[in-house]
ZAVEX-220849 format. One record per residue: residue number from 1; residue in three letters; y negated, x negated, z of N, C-alpha, C in turn. Coordinates in Angstrom, 3 decimals. Layout:
BEGIN
<pt><pos>NUM</pos><code>ALA</code><n_y>Y</n_y><n_x>X</n_x><n_z>Z</n_z><ca_y>Y</ca_y><ca_x>X</ca_x><ca_z>Z</ca_z><c_y>Y</c_y><c_x>X</c_x><c_z>Z</c_z></pt>
...
***
This chain:
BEGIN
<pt><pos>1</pos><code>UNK</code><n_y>-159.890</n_y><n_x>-48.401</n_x><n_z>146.040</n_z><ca_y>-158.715</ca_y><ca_x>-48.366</ca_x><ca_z>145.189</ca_z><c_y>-157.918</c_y><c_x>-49.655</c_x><c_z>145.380</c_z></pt>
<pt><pos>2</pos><code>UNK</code><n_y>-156.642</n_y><n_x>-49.536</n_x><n_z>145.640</n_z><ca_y>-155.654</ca_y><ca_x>-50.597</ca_x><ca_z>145.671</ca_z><c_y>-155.470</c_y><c_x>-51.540</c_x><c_z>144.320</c_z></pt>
<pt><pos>3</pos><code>UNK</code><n_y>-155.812</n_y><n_x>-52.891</n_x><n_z>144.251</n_z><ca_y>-155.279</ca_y><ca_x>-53.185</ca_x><ca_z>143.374</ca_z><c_y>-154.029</c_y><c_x>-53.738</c_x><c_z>143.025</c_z></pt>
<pt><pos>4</pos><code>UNK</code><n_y>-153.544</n_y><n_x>-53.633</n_x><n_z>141.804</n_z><ca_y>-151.927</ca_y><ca_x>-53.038</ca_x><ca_z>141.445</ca_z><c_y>-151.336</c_y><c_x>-54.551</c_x><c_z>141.168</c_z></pt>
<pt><pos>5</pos><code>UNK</code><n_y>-150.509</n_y><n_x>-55.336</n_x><n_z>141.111</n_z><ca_y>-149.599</ca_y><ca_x>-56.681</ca_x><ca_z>140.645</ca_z><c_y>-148.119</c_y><c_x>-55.514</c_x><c_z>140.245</c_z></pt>
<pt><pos>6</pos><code>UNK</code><n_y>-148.099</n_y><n_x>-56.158</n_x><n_z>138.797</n_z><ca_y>-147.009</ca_y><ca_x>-55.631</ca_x><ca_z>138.198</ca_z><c_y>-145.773</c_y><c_x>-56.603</c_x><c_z>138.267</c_z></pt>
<pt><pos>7</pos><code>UNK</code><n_y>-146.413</n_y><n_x>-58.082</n_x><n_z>138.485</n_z><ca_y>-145.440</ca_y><ca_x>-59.147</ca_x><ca_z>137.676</ca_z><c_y>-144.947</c_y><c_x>-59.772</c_x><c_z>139.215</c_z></pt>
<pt><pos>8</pos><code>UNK</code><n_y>-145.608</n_y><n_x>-59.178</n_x><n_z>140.123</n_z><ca_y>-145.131</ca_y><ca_x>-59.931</ca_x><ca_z>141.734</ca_z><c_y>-143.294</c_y><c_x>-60.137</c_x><c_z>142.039</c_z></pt>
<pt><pos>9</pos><code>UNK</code><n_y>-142.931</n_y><n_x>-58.910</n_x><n_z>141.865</n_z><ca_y>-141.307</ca_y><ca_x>-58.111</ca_x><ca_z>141.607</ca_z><c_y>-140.496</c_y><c_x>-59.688</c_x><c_z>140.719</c_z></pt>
<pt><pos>10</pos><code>UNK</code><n_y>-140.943</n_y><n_x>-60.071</n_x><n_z>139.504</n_z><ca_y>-140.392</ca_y><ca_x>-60.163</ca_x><ca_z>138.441</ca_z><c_y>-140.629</c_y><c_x>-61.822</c_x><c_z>138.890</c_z></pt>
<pt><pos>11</pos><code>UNK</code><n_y>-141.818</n_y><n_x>-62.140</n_x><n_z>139.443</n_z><ca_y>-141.268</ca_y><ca_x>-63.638</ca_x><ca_z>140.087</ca_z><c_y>-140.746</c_y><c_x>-63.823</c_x><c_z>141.092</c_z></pt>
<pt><pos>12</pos><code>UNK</code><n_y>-140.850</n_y><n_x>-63.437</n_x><n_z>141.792</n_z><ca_y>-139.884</ca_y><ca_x>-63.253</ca_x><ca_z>142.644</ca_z><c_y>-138.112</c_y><c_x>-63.157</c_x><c_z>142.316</c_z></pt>
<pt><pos>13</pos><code>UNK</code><n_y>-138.041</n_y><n_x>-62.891</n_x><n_z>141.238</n_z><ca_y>-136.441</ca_y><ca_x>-62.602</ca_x><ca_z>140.662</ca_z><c_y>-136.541</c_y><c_x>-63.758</c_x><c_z>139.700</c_z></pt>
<pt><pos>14</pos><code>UNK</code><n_y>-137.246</n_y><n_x>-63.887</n_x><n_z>139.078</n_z><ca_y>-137.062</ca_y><ca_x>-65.774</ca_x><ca_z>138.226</ca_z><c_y>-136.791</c_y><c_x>-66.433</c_x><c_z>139.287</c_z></pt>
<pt><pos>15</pos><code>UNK</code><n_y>-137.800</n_y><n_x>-66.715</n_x><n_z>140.427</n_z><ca_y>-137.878</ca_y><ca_x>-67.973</ca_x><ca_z>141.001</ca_z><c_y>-136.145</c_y><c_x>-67.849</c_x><c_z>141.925</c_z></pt>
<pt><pos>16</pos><code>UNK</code><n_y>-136.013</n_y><n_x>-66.548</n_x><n_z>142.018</n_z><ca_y>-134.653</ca_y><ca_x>-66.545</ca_x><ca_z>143.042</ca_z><c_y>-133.592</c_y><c_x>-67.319</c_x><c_z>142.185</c_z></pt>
<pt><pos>17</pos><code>UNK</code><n_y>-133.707</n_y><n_x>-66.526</n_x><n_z>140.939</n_z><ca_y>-132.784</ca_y><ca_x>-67.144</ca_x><ca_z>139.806</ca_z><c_y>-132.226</c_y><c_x>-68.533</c_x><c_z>139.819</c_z></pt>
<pt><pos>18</pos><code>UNK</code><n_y>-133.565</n_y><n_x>-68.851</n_x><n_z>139.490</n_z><ca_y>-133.692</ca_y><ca_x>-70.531</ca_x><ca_z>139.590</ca_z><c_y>-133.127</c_y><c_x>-71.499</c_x><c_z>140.382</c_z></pt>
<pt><pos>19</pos><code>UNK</code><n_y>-132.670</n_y><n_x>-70.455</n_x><n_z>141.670</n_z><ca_y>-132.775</ca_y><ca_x>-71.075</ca_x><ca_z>142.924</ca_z><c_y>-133.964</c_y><c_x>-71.783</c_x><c_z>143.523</c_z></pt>
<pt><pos>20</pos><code>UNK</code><n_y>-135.028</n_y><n_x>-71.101</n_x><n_z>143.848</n_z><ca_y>-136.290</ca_y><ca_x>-72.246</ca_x><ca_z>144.080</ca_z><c_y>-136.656</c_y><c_x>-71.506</c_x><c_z>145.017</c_z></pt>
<pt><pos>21</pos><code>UNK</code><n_y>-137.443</n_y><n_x>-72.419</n_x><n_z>145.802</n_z><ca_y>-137.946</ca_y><ca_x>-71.852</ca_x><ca_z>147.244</ca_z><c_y>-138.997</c_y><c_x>-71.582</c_x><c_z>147.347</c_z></pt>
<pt><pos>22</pos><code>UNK</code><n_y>-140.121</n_y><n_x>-70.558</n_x><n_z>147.786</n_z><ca_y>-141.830</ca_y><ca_x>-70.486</ca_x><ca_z>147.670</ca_z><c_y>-142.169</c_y><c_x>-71.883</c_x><c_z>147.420</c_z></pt>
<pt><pos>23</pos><code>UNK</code><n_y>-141.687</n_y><n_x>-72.562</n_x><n_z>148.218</n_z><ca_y>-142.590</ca_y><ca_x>-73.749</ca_x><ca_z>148.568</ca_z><c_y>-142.470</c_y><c_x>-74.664</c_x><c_z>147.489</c_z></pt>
<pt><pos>24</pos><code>UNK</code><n_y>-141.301</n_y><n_x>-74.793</n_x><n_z>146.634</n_z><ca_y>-140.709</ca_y><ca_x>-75.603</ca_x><ca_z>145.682</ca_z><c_y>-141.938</c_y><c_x>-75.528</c_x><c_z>144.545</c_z></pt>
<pt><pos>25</pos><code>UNK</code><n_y>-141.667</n_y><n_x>-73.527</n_x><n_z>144.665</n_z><ca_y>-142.693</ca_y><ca_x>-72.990</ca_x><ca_z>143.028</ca_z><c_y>-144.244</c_y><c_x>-73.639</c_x><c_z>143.377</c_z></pt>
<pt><pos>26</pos><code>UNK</code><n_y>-144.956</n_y><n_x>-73.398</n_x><n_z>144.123</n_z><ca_y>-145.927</ca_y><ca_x>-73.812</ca_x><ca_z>145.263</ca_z><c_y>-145.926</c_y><c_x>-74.934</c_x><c_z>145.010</c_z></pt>
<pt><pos>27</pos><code>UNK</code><n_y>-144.920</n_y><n_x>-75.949</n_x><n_z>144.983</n_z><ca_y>-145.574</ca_y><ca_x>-77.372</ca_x><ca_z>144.678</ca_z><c_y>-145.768</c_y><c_x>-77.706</c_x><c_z>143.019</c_z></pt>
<pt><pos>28</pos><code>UNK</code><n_y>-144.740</n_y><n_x>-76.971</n_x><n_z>142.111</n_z><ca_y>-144.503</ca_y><ca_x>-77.045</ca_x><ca_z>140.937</ca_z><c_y>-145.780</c_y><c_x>-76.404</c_x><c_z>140.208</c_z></pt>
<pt><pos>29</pos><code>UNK</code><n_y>-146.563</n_y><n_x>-75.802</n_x><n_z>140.378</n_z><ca_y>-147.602</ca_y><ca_x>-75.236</ca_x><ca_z>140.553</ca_z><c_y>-149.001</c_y><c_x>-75.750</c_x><c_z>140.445</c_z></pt>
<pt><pos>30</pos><code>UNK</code><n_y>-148.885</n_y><n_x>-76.283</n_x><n_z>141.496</n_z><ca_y>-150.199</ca_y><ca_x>-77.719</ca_x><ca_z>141.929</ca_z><c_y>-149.746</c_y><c_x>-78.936</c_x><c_z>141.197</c_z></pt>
<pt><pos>31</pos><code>UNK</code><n_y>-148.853</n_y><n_x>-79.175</n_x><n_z>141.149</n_z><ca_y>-148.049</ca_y><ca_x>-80.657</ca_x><ca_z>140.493</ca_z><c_y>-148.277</c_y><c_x>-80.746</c_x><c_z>138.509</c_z></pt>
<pt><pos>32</pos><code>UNK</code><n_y>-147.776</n_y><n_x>-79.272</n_x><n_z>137.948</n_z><ca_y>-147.338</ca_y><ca_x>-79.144</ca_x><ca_z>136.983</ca_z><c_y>-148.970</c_y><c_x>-78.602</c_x><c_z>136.163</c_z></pt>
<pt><pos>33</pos><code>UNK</code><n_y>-149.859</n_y><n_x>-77.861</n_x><n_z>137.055</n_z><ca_y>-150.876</ca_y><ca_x>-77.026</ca_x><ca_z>136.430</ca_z><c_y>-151.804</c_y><c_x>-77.087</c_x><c_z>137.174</c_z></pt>
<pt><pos>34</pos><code>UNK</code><n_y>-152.079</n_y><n_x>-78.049</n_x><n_z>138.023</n_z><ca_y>-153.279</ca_y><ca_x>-77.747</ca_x><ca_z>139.086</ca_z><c_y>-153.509</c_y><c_x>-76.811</c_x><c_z>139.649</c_z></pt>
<pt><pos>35</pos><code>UNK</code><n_y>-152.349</n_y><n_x>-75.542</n_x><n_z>140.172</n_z><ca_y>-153.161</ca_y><ca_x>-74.343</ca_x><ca_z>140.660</ca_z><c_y>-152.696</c_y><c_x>-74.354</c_x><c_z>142.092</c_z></pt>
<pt><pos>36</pos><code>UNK</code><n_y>-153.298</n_y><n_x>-75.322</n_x><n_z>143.008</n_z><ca_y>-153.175</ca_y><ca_x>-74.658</ca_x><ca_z>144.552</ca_z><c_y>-152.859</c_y><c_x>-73.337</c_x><c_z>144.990</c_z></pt>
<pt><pos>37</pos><code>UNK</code><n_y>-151.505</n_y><n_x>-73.498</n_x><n_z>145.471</n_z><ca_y>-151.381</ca_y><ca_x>-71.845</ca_x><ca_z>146.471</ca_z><c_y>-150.521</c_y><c_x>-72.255</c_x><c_z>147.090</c_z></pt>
<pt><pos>38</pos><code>UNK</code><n_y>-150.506</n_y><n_x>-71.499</n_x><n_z>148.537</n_z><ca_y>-150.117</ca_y><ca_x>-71.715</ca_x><ca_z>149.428</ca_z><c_y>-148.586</c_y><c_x>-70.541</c_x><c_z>149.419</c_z></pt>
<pt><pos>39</pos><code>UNK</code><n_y>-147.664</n_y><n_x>-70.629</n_x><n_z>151.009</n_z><ca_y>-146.793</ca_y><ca_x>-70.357</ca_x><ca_z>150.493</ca_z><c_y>-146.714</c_y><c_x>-68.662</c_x><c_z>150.880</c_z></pt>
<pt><pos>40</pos><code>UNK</code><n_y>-148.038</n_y><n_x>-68.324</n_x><n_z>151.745</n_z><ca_y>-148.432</ca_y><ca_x>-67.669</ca_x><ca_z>152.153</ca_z><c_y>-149.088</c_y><c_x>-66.427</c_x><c_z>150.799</c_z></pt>
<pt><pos>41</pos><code>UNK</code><n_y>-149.679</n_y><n_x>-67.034</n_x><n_z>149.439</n_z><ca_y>-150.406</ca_y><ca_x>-66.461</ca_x><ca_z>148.760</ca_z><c_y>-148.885</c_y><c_x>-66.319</c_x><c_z>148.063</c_z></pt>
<pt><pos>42</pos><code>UNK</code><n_y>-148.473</n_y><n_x>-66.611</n_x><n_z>147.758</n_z><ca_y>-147.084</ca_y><ca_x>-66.583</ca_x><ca_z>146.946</ca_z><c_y>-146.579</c_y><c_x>-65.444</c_x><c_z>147.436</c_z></pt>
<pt><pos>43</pos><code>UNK</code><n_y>-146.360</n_y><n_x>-65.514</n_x><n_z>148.437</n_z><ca_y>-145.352</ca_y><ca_x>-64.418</ca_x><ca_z>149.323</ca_z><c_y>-146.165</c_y><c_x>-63.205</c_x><c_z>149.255</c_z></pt>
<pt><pos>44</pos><code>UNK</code><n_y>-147.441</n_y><n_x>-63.238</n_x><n_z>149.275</n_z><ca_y>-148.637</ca_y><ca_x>-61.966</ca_x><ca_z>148.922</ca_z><c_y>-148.106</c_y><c_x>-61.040</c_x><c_z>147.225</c_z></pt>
<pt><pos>45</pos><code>UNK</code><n_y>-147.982</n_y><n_x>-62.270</n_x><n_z>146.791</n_z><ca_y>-148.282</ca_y><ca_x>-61.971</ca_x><ca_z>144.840</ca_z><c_y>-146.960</c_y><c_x>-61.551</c_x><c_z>144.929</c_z></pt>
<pt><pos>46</pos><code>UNK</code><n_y>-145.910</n_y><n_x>-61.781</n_x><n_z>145.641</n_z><ca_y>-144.174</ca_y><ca_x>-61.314</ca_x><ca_z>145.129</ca_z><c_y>-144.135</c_y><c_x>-60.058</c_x><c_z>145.860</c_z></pt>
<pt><pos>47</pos><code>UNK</code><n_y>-145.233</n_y><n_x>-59.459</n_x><n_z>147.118</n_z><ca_y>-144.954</ca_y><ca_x>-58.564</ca_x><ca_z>147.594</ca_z><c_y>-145.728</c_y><c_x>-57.193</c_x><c_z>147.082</c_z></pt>
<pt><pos>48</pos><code>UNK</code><n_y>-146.783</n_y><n_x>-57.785</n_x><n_z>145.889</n_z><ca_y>-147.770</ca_y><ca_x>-57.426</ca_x><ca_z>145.206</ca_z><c_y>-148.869</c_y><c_x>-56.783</c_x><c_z>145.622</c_z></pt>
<pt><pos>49</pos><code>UNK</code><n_y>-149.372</n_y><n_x>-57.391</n_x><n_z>146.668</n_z><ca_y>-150.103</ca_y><ca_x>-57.255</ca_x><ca_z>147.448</ca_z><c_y>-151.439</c_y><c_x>-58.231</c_x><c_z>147.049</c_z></pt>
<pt><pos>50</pos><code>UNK</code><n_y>-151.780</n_y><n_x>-59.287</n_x><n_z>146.269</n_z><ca_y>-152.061</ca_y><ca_x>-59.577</ca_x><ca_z>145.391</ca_z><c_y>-152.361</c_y><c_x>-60.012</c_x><c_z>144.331</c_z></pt>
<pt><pos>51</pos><code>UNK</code><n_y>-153.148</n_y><n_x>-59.891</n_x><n_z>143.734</n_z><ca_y>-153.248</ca_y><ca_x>-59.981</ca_x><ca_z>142.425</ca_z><c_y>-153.259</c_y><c_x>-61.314</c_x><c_z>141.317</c_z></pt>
<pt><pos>52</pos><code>UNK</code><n_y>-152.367</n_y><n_x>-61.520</n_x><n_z>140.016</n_z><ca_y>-152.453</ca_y><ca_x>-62.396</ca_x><ca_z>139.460</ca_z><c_y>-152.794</c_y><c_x>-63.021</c_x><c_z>138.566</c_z></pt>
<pt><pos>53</pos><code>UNK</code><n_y>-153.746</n_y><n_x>-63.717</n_x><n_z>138.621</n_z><ca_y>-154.756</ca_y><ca_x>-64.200</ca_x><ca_z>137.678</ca_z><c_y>-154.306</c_y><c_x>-64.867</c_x><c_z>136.269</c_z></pt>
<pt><pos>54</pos><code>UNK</code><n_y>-154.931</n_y><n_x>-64.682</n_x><n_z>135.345</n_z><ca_y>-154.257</ca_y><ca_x>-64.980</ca_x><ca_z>133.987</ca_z><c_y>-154.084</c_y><c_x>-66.163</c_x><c_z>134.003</c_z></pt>
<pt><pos>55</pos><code>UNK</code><n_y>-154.623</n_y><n_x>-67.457</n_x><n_z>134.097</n_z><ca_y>-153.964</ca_y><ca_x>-68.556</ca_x><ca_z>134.427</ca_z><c_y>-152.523</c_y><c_x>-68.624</c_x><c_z>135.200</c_z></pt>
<pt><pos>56</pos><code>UNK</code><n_y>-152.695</n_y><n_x>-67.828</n_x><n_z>135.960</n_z><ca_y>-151.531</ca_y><ca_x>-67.977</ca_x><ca_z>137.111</ca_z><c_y>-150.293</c_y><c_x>-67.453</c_x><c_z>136.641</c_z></pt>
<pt><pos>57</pos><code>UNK</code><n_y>-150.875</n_y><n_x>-66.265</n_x><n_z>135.618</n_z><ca_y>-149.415</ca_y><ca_x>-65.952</ca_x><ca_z>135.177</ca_z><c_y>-148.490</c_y><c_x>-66.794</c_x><c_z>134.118</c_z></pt>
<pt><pos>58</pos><code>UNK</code><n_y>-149.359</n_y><n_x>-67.644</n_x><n_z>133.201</n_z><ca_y>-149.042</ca_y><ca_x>-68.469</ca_x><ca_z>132.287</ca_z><c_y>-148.449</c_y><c_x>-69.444</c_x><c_z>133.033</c_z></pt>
<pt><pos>59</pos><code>UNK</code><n_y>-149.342</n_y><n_x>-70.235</n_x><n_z>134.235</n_z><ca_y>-148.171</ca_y><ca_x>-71.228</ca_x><ca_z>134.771</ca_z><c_y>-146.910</c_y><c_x>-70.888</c_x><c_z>135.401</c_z></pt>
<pt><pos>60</pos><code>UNK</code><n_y>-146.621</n_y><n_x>-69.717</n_x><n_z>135.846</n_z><ca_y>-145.506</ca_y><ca_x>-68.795</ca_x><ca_z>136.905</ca_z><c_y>-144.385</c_y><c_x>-69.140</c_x><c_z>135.277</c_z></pt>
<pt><pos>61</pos><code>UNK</code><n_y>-144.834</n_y><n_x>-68.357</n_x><n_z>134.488</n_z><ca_y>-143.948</ca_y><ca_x>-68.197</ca_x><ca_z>132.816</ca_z><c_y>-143.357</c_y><c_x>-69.956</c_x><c_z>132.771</c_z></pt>
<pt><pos>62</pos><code>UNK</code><n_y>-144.223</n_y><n_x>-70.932</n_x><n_z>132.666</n_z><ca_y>-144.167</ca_y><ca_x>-71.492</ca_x><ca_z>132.490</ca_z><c_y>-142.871</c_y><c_x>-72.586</c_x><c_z>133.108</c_z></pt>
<pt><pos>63</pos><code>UNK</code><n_y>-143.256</n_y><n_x>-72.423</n_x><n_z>134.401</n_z><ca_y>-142.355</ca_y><ca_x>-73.202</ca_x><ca_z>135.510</ca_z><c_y>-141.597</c_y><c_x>-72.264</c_x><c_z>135.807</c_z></pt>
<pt><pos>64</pos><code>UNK</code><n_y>-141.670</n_y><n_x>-71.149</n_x><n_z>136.139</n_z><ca_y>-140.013</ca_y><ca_x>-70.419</ca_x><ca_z>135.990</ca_z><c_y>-139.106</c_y><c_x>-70.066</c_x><c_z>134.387</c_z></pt>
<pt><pos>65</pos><code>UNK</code><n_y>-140.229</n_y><n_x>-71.151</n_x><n_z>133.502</n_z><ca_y>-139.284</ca_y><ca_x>-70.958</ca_x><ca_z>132.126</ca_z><c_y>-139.009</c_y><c_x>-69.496</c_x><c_z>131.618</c_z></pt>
<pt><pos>66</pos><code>UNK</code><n_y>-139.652</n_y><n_x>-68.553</n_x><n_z>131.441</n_z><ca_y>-139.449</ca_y><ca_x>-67.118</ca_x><ca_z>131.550</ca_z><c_y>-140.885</c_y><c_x>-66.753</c_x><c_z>130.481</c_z></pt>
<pt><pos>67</pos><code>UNK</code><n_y>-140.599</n_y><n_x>-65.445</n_x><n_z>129.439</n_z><ca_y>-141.728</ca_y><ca_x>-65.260</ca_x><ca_z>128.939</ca_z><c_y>-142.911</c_y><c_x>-64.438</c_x><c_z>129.452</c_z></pt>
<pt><pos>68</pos><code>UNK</code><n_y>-144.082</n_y><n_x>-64.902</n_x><n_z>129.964</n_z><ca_y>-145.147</ca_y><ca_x>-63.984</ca_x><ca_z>130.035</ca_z><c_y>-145.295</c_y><c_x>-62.176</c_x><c_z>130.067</c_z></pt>
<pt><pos>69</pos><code>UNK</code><n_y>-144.904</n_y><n_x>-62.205</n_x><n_z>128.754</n_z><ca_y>-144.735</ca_y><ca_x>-60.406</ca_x><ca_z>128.615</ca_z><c_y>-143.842</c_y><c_x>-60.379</c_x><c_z>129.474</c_z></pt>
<pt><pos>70</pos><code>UNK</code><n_y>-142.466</n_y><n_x>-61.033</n_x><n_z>129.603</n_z><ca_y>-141.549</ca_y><ca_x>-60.563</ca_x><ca_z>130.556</ca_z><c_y>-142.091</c_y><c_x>-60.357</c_x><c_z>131.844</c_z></pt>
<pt><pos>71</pos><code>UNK</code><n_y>-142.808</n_y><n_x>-60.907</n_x><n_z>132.437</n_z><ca_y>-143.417</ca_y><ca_x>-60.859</ca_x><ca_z>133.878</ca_z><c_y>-144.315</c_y><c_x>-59.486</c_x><c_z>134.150</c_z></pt>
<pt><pos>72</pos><code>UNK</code><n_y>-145.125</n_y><n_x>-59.374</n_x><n_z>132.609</n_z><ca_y>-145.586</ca_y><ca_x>-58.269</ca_x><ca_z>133.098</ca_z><c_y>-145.063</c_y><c_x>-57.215</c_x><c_z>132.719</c_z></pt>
<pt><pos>73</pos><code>UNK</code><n_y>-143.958</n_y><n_x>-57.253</n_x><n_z>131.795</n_z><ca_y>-143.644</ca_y><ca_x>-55.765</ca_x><ca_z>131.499</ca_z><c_y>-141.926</c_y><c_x>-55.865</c_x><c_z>131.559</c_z></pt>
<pt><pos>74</pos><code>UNK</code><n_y>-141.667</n_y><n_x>-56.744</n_x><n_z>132.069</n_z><ca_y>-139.614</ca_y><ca_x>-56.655</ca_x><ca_z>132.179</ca_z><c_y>-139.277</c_y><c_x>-56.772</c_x><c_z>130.633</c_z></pt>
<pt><pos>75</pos><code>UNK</code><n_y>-137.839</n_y><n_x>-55.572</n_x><n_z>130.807</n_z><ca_y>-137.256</ca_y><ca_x>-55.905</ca_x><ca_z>129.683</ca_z><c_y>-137.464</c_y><c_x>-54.469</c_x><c_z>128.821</c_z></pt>
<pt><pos>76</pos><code>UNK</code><n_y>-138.678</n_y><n_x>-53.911</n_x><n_z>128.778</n_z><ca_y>-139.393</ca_y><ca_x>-53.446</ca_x><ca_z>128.005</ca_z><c_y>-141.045</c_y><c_x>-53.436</c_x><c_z>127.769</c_z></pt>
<pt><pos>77</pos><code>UNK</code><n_y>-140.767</n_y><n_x>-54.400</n_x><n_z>127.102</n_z><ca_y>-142.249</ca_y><ca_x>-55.118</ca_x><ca_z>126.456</ca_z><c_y>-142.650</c_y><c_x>-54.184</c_x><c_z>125.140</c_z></pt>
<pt><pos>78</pos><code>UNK</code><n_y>-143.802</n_y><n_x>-53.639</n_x><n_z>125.529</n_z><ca_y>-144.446</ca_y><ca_x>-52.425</ca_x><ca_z>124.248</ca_z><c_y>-144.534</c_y><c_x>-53.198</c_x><c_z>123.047</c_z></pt>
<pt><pos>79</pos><code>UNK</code><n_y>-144.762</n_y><n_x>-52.858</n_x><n_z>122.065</n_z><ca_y>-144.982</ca_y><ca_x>-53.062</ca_x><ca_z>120.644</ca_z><c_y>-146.393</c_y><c_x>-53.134</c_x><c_z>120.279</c_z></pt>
<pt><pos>80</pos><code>UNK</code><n_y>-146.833</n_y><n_x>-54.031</n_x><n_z>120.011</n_z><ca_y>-148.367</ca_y><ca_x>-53.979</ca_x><ca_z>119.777</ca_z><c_y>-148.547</c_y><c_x>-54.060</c_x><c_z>118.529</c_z></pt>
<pt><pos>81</pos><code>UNK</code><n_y>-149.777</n_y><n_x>-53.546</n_x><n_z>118.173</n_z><ca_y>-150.138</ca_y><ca_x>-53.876</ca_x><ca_z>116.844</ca_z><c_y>-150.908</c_y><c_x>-54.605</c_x><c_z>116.432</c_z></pt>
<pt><pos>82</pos><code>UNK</code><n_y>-150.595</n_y><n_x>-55.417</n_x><n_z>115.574</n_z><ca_y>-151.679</ca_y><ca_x>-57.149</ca_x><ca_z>115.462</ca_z><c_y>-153.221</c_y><c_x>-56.166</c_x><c_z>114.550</c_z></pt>
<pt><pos>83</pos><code>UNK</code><n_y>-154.391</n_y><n_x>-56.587</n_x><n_z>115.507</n_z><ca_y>-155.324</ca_y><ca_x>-56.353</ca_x><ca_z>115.063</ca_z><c_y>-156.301</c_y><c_x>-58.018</c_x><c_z>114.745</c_z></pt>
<pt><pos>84</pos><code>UNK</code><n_y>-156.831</n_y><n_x>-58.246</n_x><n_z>114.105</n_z><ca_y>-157.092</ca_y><ca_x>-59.510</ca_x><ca_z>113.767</ca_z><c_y>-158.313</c_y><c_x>-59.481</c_x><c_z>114.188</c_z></pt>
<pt><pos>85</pos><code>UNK</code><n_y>-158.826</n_y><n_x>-60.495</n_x><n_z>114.737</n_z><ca_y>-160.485</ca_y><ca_x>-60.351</ca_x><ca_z>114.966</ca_z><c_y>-161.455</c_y><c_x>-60.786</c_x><c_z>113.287</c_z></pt>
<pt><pos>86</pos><code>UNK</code><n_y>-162.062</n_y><n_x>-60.549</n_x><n_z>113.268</n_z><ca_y>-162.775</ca_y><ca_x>-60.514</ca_x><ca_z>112.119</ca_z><c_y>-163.897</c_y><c_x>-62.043</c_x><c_z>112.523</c_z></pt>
<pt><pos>87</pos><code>UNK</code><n_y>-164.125</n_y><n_x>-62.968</n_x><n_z>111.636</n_z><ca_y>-165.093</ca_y><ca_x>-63.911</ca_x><ca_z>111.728</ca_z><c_y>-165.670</c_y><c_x>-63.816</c_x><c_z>110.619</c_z></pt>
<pt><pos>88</pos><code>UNK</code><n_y>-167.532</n_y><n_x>-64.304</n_x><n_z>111.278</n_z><ca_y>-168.344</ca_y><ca_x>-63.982</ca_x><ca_z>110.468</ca_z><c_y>-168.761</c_y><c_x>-65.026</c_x><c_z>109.788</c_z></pt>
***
């Protein structure tokens, strides 16, 4: 089974936004959050080919200034319903 990147599309269109270059986000990345990637893995994750790790998506939000849900769900973000965890 293929696995699926929803949010590859959607950085790819921040970072264009931005005007920023793989390599720019790529350094902003390692610089800003410690997460090494190359410009090669970048170009993988925008072609969604693969996959992006929950850290990774928080720093992407982060340094392309853009919200999270937006990455993974555009500009229709579902409605959730706050379930509270219970402590014992």
């Amino acid at each position: 089974m293929k696995k699926r990147n929803i949010s590859g599309k959607r950085i790819k269109l921040a970072r264009t936004n931005r005007e920023m270059a793989q390599a720019d986000l790529c350094a902003a990345l390692s610089v800003d959050h410690g997460i090494e990637m190359t410009q090669n893995t970048l170009s993988n994750i925008e072609r969604g080919e693969r996959i992006v790790r929950d850290e990774e998506l928080a720093a992407f939000a982060q340094v392309l200034d853009v919200n999270p849900c937006w990455l993974l769900f555009g500009d229709k973000v579902p409605k959730f319903s706050v379930t509270p965890l219970k402590s014992k």
